[in-house]
MIFI-867736 format. One record per residue: z, x, y of N, C-alpha, C in turn. Coordinates in steps of 0.001 Angstrom, whole numbers, padded with zeros to 6 digits, always signed. Each point is the difference from the previous one (the first is absolute). Layout:
BEGIN
ZXYZXYZXY/...
This chain:
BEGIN
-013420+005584+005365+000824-000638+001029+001224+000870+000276/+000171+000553+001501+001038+001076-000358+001126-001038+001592/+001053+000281-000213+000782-000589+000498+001256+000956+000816/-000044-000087+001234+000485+000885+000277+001263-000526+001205/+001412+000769-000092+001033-000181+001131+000145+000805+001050/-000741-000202+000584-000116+001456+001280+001630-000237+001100/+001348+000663-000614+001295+000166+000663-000262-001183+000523/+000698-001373-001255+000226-000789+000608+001713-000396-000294/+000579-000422+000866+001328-000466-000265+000591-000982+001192/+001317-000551-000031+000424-001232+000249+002025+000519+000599/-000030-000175+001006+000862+000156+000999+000252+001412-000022/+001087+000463+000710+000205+001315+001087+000963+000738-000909/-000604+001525+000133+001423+000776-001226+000909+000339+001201/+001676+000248-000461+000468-000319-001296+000034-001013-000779/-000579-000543-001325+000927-001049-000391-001900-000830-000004/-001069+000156+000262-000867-000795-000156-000164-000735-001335/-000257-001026+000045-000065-000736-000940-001187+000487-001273/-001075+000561+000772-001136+000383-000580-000605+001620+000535/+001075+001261-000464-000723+001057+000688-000850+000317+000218/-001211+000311+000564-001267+000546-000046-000086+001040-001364/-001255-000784-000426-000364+000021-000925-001439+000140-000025/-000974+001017-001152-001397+000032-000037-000533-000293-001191/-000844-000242-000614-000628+000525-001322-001507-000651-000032/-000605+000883-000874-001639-000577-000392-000240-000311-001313/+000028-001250-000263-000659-000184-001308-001539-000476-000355/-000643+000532-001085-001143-000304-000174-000384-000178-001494/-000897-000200-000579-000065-000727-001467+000073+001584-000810/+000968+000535-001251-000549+001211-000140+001796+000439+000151/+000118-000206+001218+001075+001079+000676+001493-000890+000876/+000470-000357-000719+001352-000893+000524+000596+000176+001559/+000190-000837+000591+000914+000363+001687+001232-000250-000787/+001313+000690+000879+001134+000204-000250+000739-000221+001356/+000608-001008+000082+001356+000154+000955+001141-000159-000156/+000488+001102+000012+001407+000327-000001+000731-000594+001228/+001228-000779-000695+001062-000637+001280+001363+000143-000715/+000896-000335+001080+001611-000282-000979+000479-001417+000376/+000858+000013-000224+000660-000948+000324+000063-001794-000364/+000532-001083+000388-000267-001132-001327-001094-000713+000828/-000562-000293+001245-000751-000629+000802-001675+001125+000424/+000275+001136-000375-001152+000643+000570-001455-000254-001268/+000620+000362-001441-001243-000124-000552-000641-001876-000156/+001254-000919+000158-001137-001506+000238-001132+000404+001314/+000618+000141+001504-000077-000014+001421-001831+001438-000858/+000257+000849-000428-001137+000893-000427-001193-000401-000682/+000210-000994-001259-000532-001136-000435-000885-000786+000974/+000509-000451+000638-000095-001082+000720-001200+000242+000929/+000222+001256+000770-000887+000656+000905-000866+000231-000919/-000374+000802-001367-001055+000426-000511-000803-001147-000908/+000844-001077+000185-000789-000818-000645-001165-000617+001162/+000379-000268+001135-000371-000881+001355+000877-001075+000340/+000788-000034-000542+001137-001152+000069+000546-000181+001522/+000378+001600+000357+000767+000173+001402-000270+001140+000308/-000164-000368+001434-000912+000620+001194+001553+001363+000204/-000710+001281-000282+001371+000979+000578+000121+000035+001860/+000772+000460+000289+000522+000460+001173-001228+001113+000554/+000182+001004-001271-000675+000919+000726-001152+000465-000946/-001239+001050+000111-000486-000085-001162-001349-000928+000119/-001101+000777-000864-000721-000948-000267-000002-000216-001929/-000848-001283-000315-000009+000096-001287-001256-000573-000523/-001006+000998-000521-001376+000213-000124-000439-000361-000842/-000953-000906-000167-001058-000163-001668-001302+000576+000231/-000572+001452-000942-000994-000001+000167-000351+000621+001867/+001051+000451+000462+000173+000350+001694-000146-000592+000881/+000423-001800-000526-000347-000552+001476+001206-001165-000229/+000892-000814+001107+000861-000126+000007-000480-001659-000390/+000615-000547-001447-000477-001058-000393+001430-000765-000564/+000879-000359+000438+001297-000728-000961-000622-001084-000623/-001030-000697+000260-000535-001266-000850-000812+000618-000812/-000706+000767-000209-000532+000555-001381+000961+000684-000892/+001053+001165+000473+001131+000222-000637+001113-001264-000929/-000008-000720+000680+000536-001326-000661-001217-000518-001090/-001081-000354+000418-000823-000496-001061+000721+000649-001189/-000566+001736+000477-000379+000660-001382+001147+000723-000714/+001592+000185+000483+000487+000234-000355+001222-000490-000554/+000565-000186-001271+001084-000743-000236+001050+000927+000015/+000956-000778+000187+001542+000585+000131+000421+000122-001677/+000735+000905-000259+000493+000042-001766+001388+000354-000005/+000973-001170-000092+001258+000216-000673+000991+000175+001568/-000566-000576+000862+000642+000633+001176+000920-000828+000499/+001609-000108+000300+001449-000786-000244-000354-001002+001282/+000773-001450-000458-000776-001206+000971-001121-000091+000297/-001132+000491-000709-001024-000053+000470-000876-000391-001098/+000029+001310-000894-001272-000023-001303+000814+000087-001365/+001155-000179-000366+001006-000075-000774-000114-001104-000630/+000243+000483-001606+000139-001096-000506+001569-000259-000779/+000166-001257-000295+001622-000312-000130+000236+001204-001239/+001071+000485-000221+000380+001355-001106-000056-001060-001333/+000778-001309+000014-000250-000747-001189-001058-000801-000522/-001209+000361+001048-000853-000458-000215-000536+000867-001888/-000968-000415-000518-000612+000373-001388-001348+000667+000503/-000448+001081-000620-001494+000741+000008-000832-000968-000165/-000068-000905-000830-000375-001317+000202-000256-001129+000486/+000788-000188+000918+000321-000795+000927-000764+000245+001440/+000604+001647+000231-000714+000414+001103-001796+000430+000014/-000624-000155-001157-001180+000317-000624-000427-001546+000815/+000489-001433-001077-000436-000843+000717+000300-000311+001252/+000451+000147+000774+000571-000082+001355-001035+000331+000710/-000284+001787-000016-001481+000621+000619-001044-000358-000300/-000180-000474-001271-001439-000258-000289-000529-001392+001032/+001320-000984-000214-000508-000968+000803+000025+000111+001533/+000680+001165+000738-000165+000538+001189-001176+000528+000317/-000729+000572-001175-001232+000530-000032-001054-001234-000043/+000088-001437-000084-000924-000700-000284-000553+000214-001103/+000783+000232-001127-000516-000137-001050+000582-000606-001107/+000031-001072-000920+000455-000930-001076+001114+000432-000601/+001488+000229+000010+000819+000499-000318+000448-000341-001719/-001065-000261-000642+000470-000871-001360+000688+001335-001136/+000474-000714-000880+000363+001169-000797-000893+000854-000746/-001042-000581-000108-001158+000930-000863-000109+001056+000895/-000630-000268+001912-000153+001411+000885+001133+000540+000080/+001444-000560-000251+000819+000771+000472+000369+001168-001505/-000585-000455-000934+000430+000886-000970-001313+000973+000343/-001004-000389+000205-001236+001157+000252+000372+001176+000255/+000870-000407+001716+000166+000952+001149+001297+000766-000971/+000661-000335-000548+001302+000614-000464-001072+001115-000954/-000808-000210-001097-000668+000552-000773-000864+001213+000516/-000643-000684+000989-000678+001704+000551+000844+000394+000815/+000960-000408+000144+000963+001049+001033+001115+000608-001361/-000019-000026-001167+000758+000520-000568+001225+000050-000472/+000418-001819+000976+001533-000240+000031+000139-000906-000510/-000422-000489-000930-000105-001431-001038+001727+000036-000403/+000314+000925-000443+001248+000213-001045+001470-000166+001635/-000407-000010+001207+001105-000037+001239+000026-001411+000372/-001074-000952-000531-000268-001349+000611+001554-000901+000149/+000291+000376-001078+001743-001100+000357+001161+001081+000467/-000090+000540+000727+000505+001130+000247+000427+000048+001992/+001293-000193+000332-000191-000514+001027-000345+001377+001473/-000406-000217+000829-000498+001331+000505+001210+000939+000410/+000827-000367+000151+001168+000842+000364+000231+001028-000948/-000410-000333-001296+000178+000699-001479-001085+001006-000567/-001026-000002+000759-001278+000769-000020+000386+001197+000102/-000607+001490-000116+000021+001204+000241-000993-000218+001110/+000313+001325+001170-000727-000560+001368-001503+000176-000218/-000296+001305-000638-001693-000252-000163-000630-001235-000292/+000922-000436-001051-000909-001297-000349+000284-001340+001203/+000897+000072+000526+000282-001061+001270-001180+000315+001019/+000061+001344+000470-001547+000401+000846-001242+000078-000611/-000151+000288-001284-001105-000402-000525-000611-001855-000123/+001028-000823-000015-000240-001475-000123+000000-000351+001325/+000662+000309+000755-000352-000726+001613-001346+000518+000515/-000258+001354-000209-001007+000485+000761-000884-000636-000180/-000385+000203-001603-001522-000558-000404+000096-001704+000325/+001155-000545-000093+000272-001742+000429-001014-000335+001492/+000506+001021+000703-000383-000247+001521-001421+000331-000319/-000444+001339-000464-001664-000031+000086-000976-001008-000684/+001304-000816-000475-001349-001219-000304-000150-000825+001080/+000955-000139+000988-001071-000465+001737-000974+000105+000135/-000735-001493+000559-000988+000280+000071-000202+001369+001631/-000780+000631-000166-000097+000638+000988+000646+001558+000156/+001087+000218-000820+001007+000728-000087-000325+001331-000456/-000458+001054+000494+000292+001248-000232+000552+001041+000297/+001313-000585+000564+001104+001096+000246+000944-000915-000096/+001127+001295-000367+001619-000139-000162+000765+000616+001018/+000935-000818+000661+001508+000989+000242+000823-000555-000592/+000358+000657-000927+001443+000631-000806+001193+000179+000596/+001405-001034-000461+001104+000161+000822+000956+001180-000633/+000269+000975-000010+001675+000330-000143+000025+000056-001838/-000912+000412-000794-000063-000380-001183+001461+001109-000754/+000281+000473+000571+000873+000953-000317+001431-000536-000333/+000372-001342+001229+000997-001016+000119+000340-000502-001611/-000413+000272-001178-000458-000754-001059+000467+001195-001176/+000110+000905+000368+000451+001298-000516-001528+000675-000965/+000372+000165-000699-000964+000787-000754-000181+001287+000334/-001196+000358-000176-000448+001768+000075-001434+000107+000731/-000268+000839+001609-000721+000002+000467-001271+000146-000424/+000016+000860-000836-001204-000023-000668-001084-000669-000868/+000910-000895-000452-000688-001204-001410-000161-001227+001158/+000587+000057+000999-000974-001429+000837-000599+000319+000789/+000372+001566+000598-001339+000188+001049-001392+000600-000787/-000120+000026-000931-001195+000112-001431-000541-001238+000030/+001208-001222+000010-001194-001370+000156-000617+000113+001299/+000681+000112+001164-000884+000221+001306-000912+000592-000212/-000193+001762-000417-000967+000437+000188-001465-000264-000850/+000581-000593-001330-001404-000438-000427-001000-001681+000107/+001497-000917+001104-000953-000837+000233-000809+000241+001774/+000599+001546+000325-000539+000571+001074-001631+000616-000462/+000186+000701-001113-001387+000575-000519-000874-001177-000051/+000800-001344-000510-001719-001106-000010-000286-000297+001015/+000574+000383+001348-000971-000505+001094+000990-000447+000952/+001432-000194-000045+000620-000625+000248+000658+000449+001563/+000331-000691+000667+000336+000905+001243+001783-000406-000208/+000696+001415-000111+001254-000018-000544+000912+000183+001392/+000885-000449+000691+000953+000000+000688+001623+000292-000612/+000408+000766-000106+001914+000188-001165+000822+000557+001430/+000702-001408-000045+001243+000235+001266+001074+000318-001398/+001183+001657+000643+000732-000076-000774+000867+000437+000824/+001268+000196-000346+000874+001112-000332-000541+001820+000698/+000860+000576+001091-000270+001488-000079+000022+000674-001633/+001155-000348-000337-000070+001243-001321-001123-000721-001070/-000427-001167-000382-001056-000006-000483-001171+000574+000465/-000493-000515+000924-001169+000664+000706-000009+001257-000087/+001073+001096+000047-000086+001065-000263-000622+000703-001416/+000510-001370-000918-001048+000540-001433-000928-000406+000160/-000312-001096+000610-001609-000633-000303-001430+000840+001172/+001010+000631+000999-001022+001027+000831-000195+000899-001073/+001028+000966-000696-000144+001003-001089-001340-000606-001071/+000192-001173-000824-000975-000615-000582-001296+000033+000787/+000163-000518+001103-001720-000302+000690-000891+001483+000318/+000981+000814-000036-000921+001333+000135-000656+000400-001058/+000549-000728-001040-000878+000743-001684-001100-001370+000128/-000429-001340+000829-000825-000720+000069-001152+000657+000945/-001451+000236-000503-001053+000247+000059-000486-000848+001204/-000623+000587+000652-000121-000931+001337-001359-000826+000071/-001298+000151-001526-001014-000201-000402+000160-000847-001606/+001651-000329-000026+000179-000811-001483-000388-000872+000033/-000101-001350+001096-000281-001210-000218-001455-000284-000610/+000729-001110-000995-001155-000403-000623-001023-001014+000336/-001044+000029-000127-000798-000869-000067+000030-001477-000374/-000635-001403+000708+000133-000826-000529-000168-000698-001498/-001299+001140-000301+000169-000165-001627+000992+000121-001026/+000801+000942+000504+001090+000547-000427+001664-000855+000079/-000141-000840+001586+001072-000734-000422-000185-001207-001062/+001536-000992+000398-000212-001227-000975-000010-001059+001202/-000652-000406+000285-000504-000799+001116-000244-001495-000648/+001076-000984+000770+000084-001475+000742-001513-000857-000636/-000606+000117+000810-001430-000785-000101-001388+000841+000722/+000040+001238-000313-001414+000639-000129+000067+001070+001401/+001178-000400+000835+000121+000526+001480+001334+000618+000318/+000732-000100-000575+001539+000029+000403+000555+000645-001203/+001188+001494+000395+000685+000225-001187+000762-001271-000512/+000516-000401-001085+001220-000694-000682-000133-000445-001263/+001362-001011+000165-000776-000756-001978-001243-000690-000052/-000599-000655-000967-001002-000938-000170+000868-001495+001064/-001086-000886-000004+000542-000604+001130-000004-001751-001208/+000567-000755+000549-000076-001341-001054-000270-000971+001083/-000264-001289-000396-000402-001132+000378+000827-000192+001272/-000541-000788+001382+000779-000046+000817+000386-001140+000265/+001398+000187+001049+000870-001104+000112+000143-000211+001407/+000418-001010+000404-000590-001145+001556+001285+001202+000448/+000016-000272+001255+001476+000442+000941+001119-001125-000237/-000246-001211-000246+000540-000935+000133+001153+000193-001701/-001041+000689-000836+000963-000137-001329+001044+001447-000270/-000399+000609+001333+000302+001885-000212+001888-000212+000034/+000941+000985-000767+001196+000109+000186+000042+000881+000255/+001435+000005+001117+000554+000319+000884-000243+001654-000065/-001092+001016+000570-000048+001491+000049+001114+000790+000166/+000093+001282-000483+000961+001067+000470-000248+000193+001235/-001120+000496+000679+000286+000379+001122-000255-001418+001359/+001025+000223+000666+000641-001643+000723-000917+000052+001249/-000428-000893+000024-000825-000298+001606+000467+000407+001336/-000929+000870+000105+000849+000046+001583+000366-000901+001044/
């Protein structure tokens, strides 16, 4: 599934809200858009998710112009008023939160599961503001690919969070190798390392479905748990349009 921004952007330079902007992402090989400013990387988000229609620009799934399949299949991750979760929220907390966004039984037994194969058992009371950023992008990402349906990410601004470009765009790129169709809105001077990084990425790395850790037999993510009505689901990170 390759996903593509063919120069799309959102009012008139000087001063556009959303400069024209391009990138191609595909499972394997991360898209990158670089923006500045405090309104361009949501407004960038937003467009690459299917959320909002740009000005100018088309924005491609697969090469044909689809915003309702882009929405199906892609979740928003960590992106401000939008896919954010509260900073005092707990790794814990926000574990059950998604799971039951995901339609799936938020009890404490799955929620310790998901903490366990994700490696973050020991962050669970730990509130997210307090995380090191890899592990904040490592827990939202894989959160969202337990959607049903969900095999792509756009990534907000992960940089906003401080850390070191390299140890979270490493989580991108290897939940890019399972199949994943990766979208990373950042920062110019980040993007500048993570283009440097993507050139040492193999353009024939992605792995095979055998190879990822796949949802329920079809889909990269965690193992999936018992499901839950809409009616019992709490309140998601990312807010209804």
């Amino acid at each position: 599934m390759t996903l593509e921004l063919d120069h799309v952007g959102i009012g008139e330079e000087p001063g556009a809200a959303l400069p024209v902007v391009s990138a191609v992402a595909a499972p394997g090989h991360p898209g990158v858009v670089a923006v500045e400013t405090e309104q361009a990387p949501v407004l960038a988000s937003l467009v690459a998710g299917g959320r909002m229609q740009p000005e100018t620009g088309r924005l491609l799934l697969d090469g044909h112009e689809d915003a309702a399949a882009v929405r199906r299949t892609f979740a928003l991750v960590d992106t401000p008023g939008v896919a954010e979760p509260f900073p005092v929220m707990t790794v814990k907390q926000i574990v059950r939160e998604e799971l039951a966004f995901a339609a799936q039984r938020p009890s404490r037994d799955h929620v310790d599961t998901v903490l366990e194969e994700l490696g973050l058992r020991h962050w669970a009371d730990t509130p997210v503001q307090r995380v090191p950023t890899a592990v904040r992008v490592q827990l939202l990402v894989e959160l969202a690919l337990l959607r049903d349906g969900v095999t792509g990410v756009v990534v907000t601004a992960p940089e906003r969070h401080g850390g070191i470009v390299e140890e979270w765009f490493a989580v991108l790129r290897d939940v890019s190798r399972r199949g994943v169709t990766v979208v990373l809105v950042t920062s110019k001077a980040a993007a500048a390392t993570v283009e440097a990084l993507l050139e040492t990425i193999p353009t024939t790395e992605t792995e095979g479905p055998d190879d990822a850790a796949l949802s329920d037999g079809t889909e990269p993510g965690l193992p999936s748990g018992p499901s839950v009505t809409a009616e019992s689901a709490t309140v998601p990170t990312e807010a209804t349009p």
